[in-house]
VEXDREN-660020 format. One record per residue (C-alpha): residue in one letter; x, y, z. Coordinates in steps of 0.001 Angstrom, whole numbers. Layout:
% residues N
+------+---------+---------+---------+
! code !       u !       v !       w !
+------+---------+---------+---------+
!    a !       X !       Y !       Z !
...
+------+---------+---------+---------+
% end
This chain:
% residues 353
+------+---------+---------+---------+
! code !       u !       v !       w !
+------+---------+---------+---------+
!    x !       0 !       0 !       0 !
!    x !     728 !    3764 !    -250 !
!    x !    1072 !    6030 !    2530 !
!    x !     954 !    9313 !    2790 !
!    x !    1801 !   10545 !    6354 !
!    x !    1581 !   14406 !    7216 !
!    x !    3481 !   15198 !    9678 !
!    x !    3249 !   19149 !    9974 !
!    x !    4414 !   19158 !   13562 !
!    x !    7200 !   21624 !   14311 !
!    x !    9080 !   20049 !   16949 !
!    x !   10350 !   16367 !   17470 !
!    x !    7694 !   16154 !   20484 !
!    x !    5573 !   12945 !   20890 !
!    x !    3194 !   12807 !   17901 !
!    x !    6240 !   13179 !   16174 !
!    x !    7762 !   10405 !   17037 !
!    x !    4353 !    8321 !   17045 !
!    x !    4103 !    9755 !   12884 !
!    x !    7408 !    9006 !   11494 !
!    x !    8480 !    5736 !   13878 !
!    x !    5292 !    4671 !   12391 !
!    x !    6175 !    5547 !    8737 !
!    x !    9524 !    3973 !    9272 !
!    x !    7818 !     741 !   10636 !
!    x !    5248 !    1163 !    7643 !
!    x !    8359 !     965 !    5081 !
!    x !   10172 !   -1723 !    6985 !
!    x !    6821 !   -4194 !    6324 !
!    x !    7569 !   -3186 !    2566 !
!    x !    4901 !    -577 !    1920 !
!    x !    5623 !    2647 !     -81 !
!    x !    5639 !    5648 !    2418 !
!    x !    6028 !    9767 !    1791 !
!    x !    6398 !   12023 !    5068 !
!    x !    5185 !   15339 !    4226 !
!    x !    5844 !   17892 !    6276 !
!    x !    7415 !   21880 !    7406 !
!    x !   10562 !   22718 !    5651 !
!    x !   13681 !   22113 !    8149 !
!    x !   12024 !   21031 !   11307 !
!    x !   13680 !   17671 !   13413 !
!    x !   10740 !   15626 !   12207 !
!    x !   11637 !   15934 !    8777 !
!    x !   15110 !   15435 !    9868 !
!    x !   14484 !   11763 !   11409 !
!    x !   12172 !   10793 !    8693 !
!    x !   15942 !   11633 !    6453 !
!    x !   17441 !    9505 !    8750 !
!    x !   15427 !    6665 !    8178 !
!    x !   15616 !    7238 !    4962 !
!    x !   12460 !    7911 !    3687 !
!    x !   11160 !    9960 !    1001 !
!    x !   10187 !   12969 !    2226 !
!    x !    8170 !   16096 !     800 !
!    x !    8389 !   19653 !    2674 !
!    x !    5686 !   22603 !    2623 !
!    x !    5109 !   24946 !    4955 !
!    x !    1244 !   23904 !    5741 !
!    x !     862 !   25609 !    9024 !
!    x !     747 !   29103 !    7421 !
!    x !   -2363 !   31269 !    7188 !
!    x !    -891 !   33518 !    4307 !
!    x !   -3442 !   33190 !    1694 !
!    x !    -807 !   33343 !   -1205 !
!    x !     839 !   30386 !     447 !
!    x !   -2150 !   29081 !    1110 !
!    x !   -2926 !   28176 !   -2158 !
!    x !     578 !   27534 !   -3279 !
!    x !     582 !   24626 !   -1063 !
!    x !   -2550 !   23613 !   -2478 !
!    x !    -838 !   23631 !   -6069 !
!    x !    1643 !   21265 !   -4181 !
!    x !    -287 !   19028 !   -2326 !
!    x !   -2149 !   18103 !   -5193 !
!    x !     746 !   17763 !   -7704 !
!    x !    2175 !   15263 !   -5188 !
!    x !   -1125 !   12949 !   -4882 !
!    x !   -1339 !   12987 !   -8677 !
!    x !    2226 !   11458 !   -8582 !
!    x !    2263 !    9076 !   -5776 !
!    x !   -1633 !    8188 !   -5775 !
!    x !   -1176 !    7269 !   -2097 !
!    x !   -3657 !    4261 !   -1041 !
!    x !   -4076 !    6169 !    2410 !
!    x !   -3797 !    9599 !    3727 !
!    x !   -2804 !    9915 !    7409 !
!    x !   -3034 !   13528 !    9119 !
!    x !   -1091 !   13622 !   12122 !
!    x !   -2117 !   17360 !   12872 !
!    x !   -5237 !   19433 !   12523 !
!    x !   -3467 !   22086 !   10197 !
!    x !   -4197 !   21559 !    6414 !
!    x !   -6274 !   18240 !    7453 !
!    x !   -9238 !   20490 !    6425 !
!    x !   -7876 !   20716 !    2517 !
!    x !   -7491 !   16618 !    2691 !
!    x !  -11076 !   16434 !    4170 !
!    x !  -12224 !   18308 !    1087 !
!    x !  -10644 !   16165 !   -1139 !
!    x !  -12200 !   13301 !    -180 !
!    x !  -15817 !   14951 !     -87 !
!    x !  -15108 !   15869 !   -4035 !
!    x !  -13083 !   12635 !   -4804 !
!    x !  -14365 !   10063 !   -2501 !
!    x !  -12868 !    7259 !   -4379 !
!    x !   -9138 !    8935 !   -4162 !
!    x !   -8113 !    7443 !    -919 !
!    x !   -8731 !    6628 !    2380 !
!    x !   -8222 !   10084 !    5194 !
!    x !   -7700 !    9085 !    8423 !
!    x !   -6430 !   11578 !   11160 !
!    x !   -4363 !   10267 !   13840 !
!    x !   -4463 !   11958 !   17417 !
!    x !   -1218 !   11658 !   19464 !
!    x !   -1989 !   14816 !   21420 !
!    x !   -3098 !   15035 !   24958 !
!    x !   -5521 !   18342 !   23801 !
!    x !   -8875 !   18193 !   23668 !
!    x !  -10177 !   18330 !   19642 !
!    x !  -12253 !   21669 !   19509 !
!    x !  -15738 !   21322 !   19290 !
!    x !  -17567 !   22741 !   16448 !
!    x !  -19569 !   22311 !   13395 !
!    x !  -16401 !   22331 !   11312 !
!    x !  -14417 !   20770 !   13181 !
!    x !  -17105 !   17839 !   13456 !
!    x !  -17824 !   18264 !    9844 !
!    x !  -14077 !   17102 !    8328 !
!    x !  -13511 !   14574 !   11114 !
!    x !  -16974 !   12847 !    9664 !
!    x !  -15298 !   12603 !    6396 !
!    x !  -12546 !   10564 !    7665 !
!    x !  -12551 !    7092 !    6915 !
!    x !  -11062 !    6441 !   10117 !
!    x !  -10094 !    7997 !   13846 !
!    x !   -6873 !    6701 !   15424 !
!    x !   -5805 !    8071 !   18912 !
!    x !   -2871 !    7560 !   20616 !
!    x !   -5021 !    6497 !   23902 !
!    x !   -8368 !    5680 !   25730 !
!    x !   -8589 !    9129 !   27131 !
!    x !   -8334 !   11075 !   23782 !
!    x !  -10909 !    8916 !   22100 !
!    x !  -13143 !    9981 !   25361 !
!    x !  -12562 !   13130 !   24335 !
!    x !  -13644 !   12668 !   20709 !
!    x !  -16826 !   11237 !   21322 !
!    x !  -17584 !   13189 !   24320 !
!    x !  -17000 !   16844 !   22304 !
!    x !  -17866 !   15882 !   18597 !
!    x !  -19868 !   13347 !   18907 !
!    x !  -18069 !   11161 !   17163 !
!    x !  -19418 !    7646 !   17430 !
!    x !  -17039 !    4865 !   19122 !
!    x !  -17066 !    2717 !   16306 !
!    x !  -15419 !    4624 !   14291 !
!    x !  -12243 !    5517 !   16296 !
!    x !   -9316 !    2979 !   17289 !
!    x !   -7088 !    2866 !   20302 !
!    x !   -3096 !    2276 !   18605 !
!    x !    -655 !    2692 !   21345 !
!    x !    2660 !    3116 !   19941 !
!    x !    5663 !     995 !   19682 !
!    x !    9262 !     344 !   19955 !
!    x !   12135 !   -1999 !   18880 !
!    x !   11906 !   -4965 !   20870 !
!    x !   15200 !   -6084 !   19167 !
!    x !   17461 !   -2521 !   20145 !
!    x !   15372 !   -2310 !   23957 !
!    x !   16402 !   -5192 !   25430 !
!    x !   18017 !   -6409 !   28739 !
!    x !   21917 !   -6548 !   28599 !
!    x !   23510 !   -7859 !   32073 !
!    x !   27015 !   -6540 !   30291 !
!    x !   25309 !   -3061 !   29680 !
!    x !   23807 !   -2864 !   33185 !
!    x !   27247 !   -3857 !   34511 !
!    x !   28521 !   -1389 !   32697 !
!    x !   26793 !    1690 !   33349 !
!    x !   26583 !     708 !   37063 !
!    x !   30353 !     336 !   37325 !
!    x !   30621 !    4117 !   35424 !
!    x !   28050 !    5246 !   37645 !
!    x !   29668 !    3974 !   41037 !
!    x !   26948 !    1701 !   41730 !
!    x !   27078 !   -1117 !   42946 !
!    x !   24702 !   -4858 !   42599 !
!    x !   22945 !   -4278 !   45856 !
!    x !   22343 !    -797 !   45243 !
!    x !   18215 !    -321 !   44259 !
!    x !   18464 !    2112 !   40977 !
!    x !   15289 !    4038 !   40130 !
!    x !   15598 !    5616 !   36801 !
!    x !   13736 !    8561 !   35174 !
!    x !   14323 !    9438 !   31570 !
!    x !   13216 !   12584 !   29837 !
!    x !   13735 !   16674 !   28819 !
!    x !   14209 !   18581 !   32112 !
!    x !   11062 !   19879 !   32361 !
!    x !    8691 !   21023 !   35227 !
!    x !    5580 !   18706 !   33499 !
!    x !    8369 !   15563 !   33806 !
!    x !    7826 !   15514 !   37507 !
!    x !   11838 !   15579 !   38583 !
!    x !   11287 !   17340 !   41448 !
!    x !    8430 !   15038 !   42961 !
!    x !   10475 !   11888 !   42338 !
!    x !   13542 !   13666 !   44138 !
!    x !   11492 !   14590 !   46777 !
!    x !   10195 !   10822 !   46972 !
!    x !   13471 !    9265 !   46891 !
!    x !   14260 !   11889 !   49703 !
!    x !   11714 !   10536 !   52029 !
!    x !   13150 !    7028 !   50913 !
!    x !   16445 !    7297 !   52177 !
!    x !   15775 !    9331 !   55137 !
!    x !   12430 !    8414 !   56777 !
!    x !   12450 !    4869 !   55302 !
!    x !   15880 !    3874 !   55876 !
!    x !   16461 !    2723 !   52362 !
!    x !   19451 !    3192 !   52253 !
!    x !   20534 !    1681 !   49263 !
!    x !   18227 !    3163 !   46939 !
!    x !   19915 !    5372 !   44201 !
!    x !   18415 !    7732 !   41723 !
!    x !   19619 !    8234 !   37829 !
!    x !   17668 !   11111 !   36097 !
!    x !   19039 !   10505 !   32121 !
!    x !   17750 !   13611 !   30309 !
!    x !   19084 !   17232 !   29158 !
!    x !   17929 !   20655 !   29908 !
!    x !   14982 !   22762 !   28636 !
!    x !   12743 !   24630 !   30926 !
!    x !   15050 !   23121 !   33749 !
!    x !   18752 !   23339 !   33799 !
!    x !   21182 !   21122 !   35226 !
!    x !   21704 !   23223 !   37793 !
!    x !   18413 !   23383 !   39028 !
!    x !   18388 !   19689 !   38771 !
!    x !   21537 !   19560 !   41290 !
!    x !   20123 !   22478 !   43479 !
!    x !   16711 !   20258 !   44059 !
!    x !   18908 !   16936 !   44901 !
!    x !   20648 !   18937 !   47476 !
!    x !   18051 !   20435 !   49382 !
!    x !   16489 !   17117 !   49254 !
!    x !   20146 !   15772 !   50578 !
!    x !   20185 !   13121 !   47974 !
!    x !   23193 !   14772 !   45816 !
!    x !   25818 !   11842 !   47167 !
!    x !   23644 !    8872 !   45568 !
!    x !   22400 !   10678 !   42619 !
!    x !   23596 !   10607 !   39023 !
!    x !   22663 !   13260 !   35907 !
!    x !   23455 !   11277 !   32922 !
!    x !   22729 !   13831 !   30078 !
!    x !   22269 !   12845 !   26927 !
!    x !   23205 !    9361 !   26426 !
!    x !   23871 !    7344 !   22712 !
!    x !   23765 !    3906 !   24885 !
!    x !   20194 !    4605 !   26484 !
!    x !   19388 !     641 !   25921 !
!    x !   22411 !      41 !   28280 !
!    x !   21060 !    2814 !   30732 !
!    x !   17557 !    1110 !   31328 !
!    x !   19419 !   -2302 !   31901 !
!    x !   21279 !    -391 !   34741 !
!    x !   17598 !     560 !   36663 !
!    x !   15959 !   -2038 !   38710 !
!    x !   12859 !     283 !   38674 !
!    x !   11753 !    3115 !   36139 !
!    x !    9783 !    6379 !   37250 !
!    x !    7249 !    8459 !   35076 !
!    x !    6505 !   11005 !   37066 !
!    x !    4873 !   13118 !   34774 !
!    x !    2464 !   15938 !   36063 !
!    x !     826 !   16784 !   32606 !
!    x !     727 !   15867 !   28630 !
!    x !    1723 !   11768 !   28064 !
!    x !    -532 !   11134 !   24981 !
!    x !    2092 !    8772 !   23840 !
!    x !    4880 !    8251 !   26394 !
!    x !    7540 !    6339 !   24473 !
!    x !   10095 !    6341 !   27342 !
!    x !    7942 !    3854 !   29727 !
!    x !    7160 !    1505 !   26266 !
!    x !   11368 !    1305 !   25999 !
!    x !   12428 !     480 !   29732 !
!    x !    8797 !   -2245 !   29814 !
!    x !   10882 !   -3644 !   26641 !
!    x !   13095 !   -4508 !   28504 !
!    x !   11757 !   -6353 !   31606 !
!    x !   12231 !   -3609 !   33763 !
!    x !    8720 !   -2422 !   35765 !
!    x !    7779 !     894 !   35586 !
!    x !    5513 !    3426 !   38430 !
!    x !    3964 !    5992 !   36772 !
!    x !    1785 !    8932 !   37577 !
!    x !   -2092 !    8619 !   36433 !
!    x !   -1417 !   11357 !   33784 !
!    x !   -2563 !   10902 !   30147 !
!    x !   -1989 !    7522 !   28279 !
!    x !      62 !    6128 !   31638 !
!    x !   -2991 !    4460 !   33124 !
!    x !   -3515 !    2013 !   30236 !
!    x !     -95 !     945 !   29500 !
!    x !    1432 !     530 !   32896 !
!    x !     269 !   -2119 !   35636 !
!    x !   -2489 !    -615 !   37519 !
!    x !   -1069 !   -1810 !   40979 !
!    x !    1939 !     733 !   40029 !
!    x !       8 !    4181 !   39245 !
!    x !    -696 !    6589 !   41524 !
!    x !   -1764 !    9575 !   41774 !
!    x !     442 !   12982 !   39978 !
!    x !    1699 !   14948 !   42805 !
!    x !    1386 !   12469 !   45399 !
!    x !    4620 !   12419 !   46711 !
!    x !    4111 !    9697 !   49772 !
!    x !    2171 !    7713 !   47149 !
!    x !    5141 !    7887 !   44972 !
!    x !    7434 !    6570 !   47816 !
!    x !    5124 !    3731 !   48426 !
!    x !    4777 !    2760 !   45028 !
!    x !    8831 !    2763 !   44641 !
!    x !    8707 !     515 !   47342 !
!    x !    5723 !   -2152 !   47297 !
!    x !    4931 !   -2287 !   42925 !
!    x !    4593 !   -5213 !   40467 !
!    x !    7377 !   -6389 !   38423 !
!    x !    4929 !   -6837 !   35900 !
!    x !    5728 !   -4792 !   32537 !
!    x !    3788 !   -4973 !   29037 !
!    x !    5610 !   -5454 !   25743 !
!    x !    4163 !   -2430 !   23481 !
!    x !    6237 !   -3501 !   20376 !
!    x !    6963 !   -2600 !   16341 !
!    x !    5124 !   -5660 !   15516 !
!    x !    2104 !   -4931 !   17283 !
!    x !    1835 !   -1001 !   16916 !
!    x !    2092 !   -2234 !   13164 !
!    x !    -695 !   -4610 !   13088 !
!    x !   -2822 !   -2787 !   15080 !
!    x !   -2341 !      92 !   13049 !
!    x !   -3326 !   -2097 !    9832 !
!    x !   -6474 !   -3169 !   11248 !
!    x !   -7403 !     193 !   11932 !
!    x !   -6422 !    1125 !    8466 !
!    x !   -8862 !   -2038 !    6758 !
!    x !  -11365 !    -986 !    9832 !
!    x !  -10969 !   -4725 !   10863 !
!    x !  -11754 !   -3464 !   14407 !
+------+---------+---------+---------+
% end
């Protein structure tokens, strides 16, 4: 089949990665796939990287001019690649696809794919081009709520696709976790607990420090360690290091930064932490360290409460609840892989839901 996957998002945030991981697993089963999406931006620059075709027009402008340049565009490329199926990823320039299937009905199949944690406006037009769609796929439960509760939109016609990773790169090494403990000046009997993502006030960092805080002090654990693997944004390193010492946890703390050998990292954790406060519509990071046998808390933010164990949620903010989780939680995990974000996807695609 042919694929045509719009991906006007500017930043390489999570429906990003949920558009062009899933064009890239798209190609890898041997289907034809374009990305299109705005000139220079890091989703366009991954899609490169996994070397797929790509097309790039700026679709998220209101100029009129460009407007209907774009239009020009758009339709010169679906006379040329005559895609089977035409996935929107975002809400900008959807309406012009929308159209095109009202006046060409046979052309191809629209489907609009939600990996965003914001509510879809309500509306006449806004209800009007999501009717057109052949299909509704959202990234989770709670944003097909959200569909049906503000357009309308009947159940049937919407599909649940979590995402997916590679089972084969996320996997348990004993030699990595060795490793990355040894660099890290951990030791076996040390108790790692692991959070990975931006430095960013929605990520939670500063209610997991405080929770390992409590840990070490008023629950004598002392052997727990923390590792927060991430680089800054809206939080620098320094305010990272600031909160682990008024927390007096700075001693049996690590901040990684950036790492190339992340699979290696999440072997080194005996537990991972999503302490999120807002936003997970997706939440890649907790699909990777589950990959790899290792159990996951999480906070009951967004997507979290349907991929992770319900014994280990609790509730965003809660820090005591957080300590308790890090200490009594199932070692259960979920495998959320390629394969299945794939076939689920394809089913949703054939509506063979």
């Amino acid at each position: 089949m042919r694929f045509l996957h719009v991906v006007n998002v500017r930043w390489y945030n999570a429906t990003a990665w949920y558009a062009v991981n899933l064009s890239k697993i798209l190609k890898d089963y041997g289907h034809d796939v374009i990305v299109l999406g705005l000139p220079g931006t890091p989703p366009m620059d991954k899609a490169g990287q996994y070397h797929l075709e790509t097309a790039e027009f700026d679709l998220n402008t209101n100029n009129p001019v460009k407007v209907f340049l774009n239009i020009l565009k758009v339709n010169k490329l679906l006379k040329r690649f005559n895609p089977d199926v035409v996935n929107c990823h975002r809400g900008e320039f959807f309406w012009y696809f929308a159209f095109k299937k009202v006046l060409n009905k046979k052309s191809f199949k629209l489907i609009r794919t939600r990996g965003d944690i914001r509510e879809p406006k309500k509306g006449f037009f806004n209800y009007f081009i999501h009717s057109v769609c052949d299909r509704i796929i959202t990234s989770a439960e709670i944003i097909k709520n959200k569909y049906v509760e503000n357009l309308g939109v009947s159940p049937s016609k919407i599909s649940v696709v979590y995402g997916g990773v590679d089972d084969k790169k996320f996997i348990y090494s004993e030699k990595g976790r060795v490793k990355v403990r040894e660099e890290m000046g951990f030791g076996e009997k040390d108790y790692v607990v692991g959070i990975v993502g931006r430095f960013d006030y929605v990520k939670g960092h500063e209610n997991l420090i405080k929770a390992v805080g409590k840990l070490y002090y008023a629950k004598g654990m002392e052997n727990i360690r923390l590792v927060l693997i991430g680089y800054e944004t809206n939080l620098s390193n320094e305010d990272i290091k600031n909160l682990l010492k008024e927390n007096g946890i700075e001693e049996i703390s690590v901040i990684t930064g950036y790492r190339d050998d992340i699979a290696d990292c999440l072997s080194a954790l005996d537990l991972g932490v999503v302490a999120s406060t807002g936003s997970e519509a997706v939440c890649r990071v907790a699909f990777e360290i589950m990959a790899e046998g290792i159990p996951v808390v999480a906070s009951d933010v967004g997507v979290l409460p349907e991929i992770i164990p319900e014994e280990n949620i609790y509730s965003k903010n809660d820090i005591d609840g957080l300590a308790d989780k890090i200490m009594y939680h199932s070692d259960k995990t979920f495998l959320f892989s390629e394969k299945k974000f794939y076939e689920d996807y394809m089913k949703a695609v054939n509506n063979n839901v």
